[in-house]
N, C-alpha and C positions, 0 to 999 in steps of 0.2 A: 538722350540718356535718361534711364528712368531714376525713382528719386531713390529707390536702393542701391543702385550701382551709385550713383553719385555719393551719398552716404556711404559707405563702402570706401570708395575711393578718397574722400575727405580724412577718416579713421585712419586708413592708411599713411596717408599721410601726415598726419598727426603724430600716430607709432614711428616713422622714420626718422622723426625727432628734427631739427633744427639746420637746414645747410650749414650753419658756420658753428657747432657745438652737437657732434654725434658720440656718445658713449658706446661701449663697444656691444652695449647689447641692444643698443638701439639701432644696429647696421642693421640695412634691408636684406633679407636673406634669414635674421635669427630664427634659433627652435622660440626664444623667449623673452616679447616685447611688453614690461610693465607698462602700463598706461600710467600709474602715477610716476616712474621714472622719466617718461616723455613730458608729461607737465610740468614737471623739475626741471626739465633737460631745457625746455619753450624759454621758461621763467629764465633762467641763469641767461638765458642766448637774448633776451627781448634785454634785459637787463645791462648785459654786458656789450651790447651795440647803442646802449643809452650814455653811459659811465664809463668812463676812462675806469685802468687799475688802480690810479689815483683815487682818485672820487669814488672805487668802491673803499677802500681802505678806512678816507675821510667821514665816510658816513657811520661806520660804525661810534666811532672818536664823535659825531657829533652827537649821536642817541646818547652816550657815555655821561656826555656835556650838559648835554639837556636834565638829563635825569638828576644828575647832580645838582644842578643849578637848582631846579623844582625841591629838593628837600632841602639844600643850605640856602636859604633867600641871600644872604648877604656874600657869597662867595666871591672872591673874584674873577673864577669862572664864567662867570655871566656875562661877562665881557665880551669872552672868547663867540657866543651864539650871533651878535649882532654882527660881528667882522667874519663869518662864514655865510652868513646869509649874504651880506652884500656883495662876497666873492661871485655867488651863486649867482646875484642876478644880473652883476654885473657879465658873467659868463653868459648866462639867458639870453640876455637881450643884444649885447656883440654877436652872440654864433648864429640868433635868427637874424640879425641884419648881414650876416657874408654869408646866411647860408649856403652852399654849392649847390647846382644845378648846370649838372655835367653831363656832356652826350661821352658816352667810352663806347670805344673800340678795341676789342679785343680780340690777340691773335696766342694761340698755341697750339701744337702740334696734337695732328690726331691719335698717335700711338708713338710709345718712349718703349725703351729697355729699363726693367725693374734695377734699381741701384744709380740710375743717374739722374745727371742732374736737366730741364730742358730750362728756355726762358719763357715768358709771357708778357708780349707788348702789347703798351695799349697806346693806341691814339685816344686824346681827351680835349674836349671843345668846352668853352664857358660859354653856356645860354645869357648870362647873366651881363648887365653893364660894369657889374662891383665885379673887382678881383675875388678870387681863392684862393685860402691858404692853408699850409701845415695840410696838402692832400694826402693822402694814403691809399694805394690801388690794393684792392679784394686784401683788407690785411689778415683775415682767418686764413687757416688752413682747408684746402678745397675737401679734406675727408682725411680717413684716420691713416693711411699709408701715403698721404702726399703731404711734405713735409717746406713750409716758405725757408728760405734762408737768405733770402734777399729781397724785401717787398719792395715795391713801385711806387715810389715815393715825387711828389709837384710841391717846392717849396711857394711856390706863388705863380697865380696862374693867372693873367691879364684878363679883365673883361673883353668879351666875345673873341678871345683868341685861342688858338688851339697846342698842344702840344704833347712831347711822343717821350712812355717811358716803357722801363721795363724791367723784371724781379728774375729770380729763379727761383725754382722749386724742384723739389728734389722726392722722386721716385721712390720708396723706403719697399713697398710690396708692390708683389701681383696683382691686377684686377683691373673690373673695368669699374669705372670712376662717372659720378655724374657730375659736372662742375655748374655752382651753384652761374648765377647773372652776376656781371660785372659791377662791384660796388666800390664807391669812393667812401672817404669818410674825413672829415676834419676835426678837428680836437680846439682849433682855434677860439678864444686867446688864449686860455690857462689849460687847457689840456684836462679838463674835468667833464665837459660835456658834448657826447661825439654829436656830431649834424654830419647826416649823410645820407647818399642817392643811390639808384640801381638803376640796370637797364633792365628790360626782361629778357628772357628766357636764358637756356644755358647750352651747355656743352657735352659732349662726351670723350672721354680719354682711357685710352687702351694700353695698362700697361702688361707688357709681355715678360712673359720669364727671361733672367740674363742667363746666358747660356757659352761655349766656349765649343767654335766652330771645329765641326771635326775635317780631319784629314782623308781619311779615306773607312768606307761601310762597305763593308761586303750584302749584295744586296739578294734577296731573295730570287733566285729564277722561278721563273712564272713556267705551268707546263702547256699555258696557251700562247698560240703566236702573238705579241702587242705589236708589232709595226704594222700592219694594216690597219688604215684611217689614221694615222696618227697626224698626219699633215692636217686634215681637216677637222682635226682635235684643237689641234695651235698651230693657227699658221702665222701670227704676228710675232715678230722676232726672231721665229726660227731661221738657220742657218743651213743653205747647201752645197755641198762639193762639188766645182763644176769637172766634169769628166772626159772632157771633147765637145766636137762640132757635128752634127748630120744636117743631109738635107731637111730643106722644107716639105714639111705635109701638111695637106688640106688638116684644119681645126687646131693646128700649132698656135702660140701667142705667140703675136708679132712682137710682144714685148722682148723676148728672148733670140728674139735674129740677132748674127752677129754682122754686124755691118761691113766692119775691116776687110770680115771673110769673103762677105759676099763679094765684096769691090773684087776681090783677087781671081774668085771663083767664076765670077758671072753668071752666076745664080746664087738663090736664098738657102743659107744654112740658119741652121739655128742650133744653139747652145745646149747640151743636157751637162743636167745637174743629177749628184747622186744625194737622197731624202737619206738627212741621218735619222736612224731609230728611234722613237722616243718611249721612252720606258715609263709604266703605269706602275703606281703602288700606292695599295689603301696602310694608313695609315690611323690603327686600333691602341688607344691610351684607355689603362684600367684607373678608375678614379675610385674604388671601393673604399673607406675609411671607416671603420667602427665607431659609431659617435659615441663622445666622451661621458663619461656620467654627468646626470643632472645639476649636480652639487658644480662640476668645475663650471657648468656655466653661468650661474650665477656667482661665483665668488671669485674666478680669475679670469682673464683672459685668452682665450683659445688660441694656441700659438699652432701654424699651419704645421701638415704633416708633412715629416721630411724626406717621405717615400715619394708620394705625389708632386713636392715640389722637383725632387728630381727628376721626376718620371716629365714634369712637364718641361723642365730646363733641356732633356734629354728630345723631348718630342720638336722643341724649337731648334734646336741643334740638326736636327734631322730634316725639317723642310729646310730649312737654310741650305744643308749637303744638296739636297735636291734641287733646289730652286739653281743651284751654280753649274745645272746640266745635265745631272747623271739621271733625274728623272722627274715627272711630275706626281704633285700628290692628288688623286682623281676624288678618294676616299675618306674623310675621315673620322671617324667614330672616338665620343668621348665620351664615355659612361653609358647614359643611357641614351644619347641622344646621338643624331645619327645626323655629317654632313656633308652635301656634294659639292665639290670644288673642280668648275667647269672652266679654270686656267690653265694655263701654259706654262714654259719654261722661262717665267719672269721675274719680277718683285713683286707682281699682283700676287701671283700663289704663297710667296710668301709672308706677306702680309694679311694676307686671308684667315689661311692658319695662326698667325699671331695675335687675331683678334677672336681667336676661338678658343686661342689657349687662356686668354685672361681673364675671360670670363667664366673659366671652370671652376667648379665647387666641387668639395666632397661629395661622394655618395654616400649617404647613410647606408642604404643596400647593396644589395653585389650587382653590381653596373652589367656586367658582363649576361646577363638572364634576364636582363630589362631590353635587350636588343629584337626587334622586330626579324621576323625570319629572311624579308629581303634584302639586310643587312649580305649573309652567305653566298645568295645568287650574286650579290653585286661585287661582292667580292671574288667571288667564283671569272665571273668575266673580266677581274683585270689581271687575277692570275697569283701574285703575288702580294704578301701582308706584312708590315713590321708591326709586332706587338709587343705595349709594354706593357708585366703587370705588377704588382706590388706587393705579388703573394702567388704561391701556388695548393692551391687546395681544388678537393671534387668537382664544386662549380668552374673552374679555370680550367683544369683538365679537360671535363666533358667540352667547352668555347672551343677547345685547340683540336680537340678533336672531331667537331664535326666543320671546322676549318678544311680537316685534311681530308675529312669526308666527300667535300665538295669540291676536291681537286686543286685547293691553294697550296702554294706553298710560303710556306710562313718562317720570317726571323724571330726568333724570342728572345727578349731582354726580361728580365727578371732583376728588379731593383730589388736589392739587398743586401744582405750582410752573409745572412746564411737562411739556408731554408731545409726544413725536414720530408722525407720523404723522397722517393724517385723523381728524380727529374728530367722531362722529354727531352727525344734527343735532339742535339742542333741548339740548342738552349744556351743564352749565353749569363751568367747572374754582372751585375755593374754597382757597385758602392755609390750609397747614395753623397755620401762624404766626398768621393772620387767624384764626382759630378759639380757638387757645390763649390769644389776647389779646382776648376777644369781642369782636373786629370788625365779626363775619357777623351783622347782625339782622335781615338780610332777603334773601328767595334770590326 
């Protein structure tokens, strides 16, 4: 690595401000990362993994003390300086004699539903001969939509022995998460000065949109045949009808003889099955959003948009319907990024797609004219398309149109309230409201 890209990279991550203290303009992703705001952000985060909220309090109260003391010589205040320092060190020198030196093991799930809650166990071993006390497991919050409500708490932890806890945290938004390395921290004796360890590296967590399983989608017919190769599309899991017995022929699997028969027959039969159809559909999510003025992002917080969110609550509702049989998702295109999903009729396909949805951002631009032209052929070959968008104007029209140009045939959802102008036919509009409240259970 050369020493630009390294520098580069250092900067970077400097801008992404502190794993256990990110302000919201310091998420990775911003239009606008101050650099004197990440130094503030270092400061408070180096600071506040040093000092309990005690001891930050304390300290003011003691500059207060001090200052005091220094103009009134004779005050009785000057008392108060020598019985905080001895606290102090008498703190000092207890927390480095226990300090923790802990091997953690940490387990949590790779992908949750936005709105719930999951757990995170740790297995924890003392390196040490001395006991640990007053332990605390990762007590920040792993990032700004992942919320502790129960942290992982060792009231004492035996030298060189091990022992297993566990917290819950709670899912608040969408997205994909990088979770910081597994930190202890102890506060032992007075709870003023933390002493704490980490392991390296970290984690990833996928949260998906909650969504409200639909009943029955009327699905696009394709005007090309998809049951041919479909077997050798997914052949794990798939399910077949068996239909009767024939004789045996040269290149038959013997796995498929039936035995019983043959005993009766005195000769080999073998078994046919009837291959259910497996139905292909690309799967097209509009992610356009007109970014907000300048101004809101430096003075408030960007609260997500409630088209998109439903569009993508609505897109996870949709693999789900499919992943339960009625068909596979081959396709799926999110803004401007385009992607293939070479599963089957399983929990892989939709799982796949649940980690595609959490990681979507708005587009500043119109997604839909960012799409590579082999997007249309590949859609063109599986014949059929569900599209959702978020708007209908010229750039959306002409998409739908040279859709039908190439021989797809397409559903359209249209997330909205209301929209102006003529709208294609077959087009169905869906309340974004109606969606956050699982209304929608059938399209």
């Amino acid at each position: 690595m050369g020493f630009e890209a390294f520098s580069r990279r250092i900067l970077n991550r400097f801008l992404d401000g502190p794993p256990s203290f990110q302000p919201f303009l310091l998420r990775p992703g911003a239009r606008y990362r101050s650099s004197t705001l990440a130094l503030a952000a270092w400061s408070w985060a180096i600071l506040r993994s040093v000092l309990s909220p005690v001891a930050l309090w304390l300290l003011p109260v003691m500059a207060l003390a001090v200052l005091y003391a220094s103009v009134a010589m004779e005050a009785p205040m000057r008392v108060v300086i020598p019985l905080f320092l001895a606290i102090f060190l008498v703190e000092t020198a207890a927390g480095m004699l226990f300090r923790p030196r802990l091997e953690i093991d940490r387990t949590l799930p790779e992908r949750v539903r936005a709105g719930s809650s999951f757990r995170t166990v740790f297995r924890v071993r003392n390196r040490r001969r001395l006991p640990a006390y007053d332990l605390t497991l990762d007590p920040f919050d792993y990032a700004f939509g992942l919320k502790h409500e129960a942290a992982a708490t060792v009231e004492v932890l035996p030298g060189r022995s091990s022992c297993t806890a566990s917290g819950r945290v709670r899912a608040v938004r969408r997205g994909r998460y990088r979770i910081p390395a597994a930190r202890a921290e102890s506060g032992f004796p007075f709870h003023l000065i933390k002493w704490s360890c980490r392991n390296r590296g970290g984690a990833m967590l996928s949260v998906y949109p909650a969504f409200t399983p639909l009943r029955c989608f009327a699905m696009p017919v394709g005007k090309r045949c998809q049951a041919s190769g479909s077997m050798s599309y997914s052949r794990v899991g798939e399910s077949a009808d068996l239909i009767g017995v024939r004789d045996y022929r040269d290149g038959d699997d013997i796995r498929h003889i039936d035995w019983p028969g043959s005993a009766r027959t005195g000769s080999f039969v073998v078994k046919e099955f009837e291959e259910n159809e497996l139905k292909r559909v690309a799967l097209i999510v509009d992610t356009f959003v007109p970014p907000p003025p300048f101004w809101s992002l430096r003075f408030r917080r960007r609260q997500p948009d409630e088209r998109l969110e439903a569009a993508l609550q609505l897109a996870a509702a949709l693999a789900d319907y499919f992943s339960r049989g009625e068909a596979v998702v081959e396709l799926f295109a999110a803004g401007p990024t385009l992607y293939r999903l070479e599963t089957g009729r399983n929990a892989a396909s939709f799982e796949s797609v649940c980690d595609i949805l959490a990681g979507i951002e708005p587009s500043p631009k119109p997604a839909l004219n960012q799409l590579e032209p082999e997007l249309f052929r590949d859609v063109a070959r599986i014949g059929g398309a569900v599209v959702l968008l978020l708007g209908f104007d010229a750039d959306r029209r002409r998409f739908i149109e040279q859709l039908h140009g190439h021989g797809v045939s397409t559903r359209i959802l249209l997330i909205g309230d209301a929209f102006e102008g003529e709208l294609p036919e077959g087009c169905s509009t869906v309340s974004p409201r109606a969606v956050q409240n699982g209304e929608v259970v059938s399209l």
